[in-house]
N, C-alpha and C positions, 0 to 999 in steps of 0.2 A: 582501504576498502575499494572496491569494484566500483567503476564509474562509465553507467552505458548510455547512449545518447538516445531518445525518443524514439530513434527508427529501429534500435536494438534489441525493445523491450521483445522478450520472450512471451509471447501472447500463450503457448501452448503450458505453459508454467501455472498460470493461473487455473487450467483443467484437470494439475495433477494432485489437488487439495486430498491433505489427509484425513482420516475420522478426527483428529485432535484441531486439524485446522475449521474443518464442517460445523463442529460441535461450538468453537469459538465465535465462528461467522453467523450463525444461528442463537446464540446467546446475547451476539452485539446488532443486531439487528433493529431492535427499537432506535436504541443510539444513532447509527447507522442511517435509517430512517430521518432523525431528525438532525445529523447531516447533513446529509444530502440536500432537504430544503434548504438549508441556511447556503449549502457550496453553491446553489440553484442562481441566490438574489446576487452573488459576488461579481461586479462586472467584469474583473480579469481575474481566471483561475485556469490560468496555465500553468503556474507553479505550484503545486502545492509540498507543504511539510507534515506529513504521517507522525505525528510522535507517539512511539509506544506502536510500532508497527507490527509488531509481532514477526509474520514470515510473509508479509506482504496482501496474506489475500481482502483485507477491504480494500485494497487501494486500486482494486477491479472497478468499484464504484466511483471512482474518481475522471478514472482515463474515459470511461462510460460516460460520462459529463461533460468532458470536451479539455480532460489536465493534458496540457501535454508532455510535464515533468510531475514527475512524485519522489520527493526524498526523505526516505525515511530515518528515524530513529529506533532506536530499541538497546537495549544492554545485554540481550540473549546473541552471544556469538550464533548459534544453534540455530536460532530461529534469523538473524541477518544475512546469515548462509544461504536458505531458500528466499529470504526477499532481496538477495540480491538480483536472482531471475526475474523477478518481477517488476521492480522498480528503479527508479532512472539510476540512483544513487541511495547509495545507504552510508549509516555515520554508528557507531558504535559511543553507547552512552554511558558514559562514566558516574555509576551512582555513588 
C-alpha cells in the first residue's frame, strides 16, 4: 500500500467527497462529534489509527486537531483507494 509523508497529504482530496461519502459523514457525525472531544483531552495525537476508514473522509477531522499522521484501516480495496489521497498511510484489512 501507498505510504505518503505529512507534507504529502492531498489536502484538495478531502474537497472531492462523493454523495455516498456526504451521506456517510452526515450519518457518522454524532460519533464523530464524540470523538473528537475525547481526541480533544489526548496530550499527544499526532498519530493517529483510523480503523474502519472507509475512503478517508473523517479523518479531515483529525488533521483539523493538530494529527499530523493518520493511518488508516479498512478491508474495502475500493474505498483504500481514495483514502489513500487523504491519509498518511493506509493498511488493507484482512477479515
Amino acid at each position: 500500500m501507498k505510504t505518503t509523508k505529512p507534507s504529502e497529504i492531498n489536502k484538495e482530496a478531502f474537497d472531492e467527497a462523493s454523495l455516498a461519502e456526504e451521506w456517510y459523514y452526515k450519518q457518522q457525525l454524532p460519533r464523530i462529534r464524540i470523538l473528537m472531544e475525547i481526541f480533544k483531552s489526548i496530550g499527544n495525537k499526532e498519530i493517529v489509527a483510523d480503523i474502519g476508514c472507509f475512503t478517508g473522509i473523517i479523518s479531515q477531522e483529525y488533521f483539523k486537531l493538530g494529527a499530523k499522521i493518520v493511518e488508516g484501516f479498512d478491508v474495502s480495496e475500493k474505498a483504500l483507494e481514495k483514502a489513500s489521497k487523504r491519509l498518511t498511510k493506509i493498511y488493507k484489512w484482512k477479515a
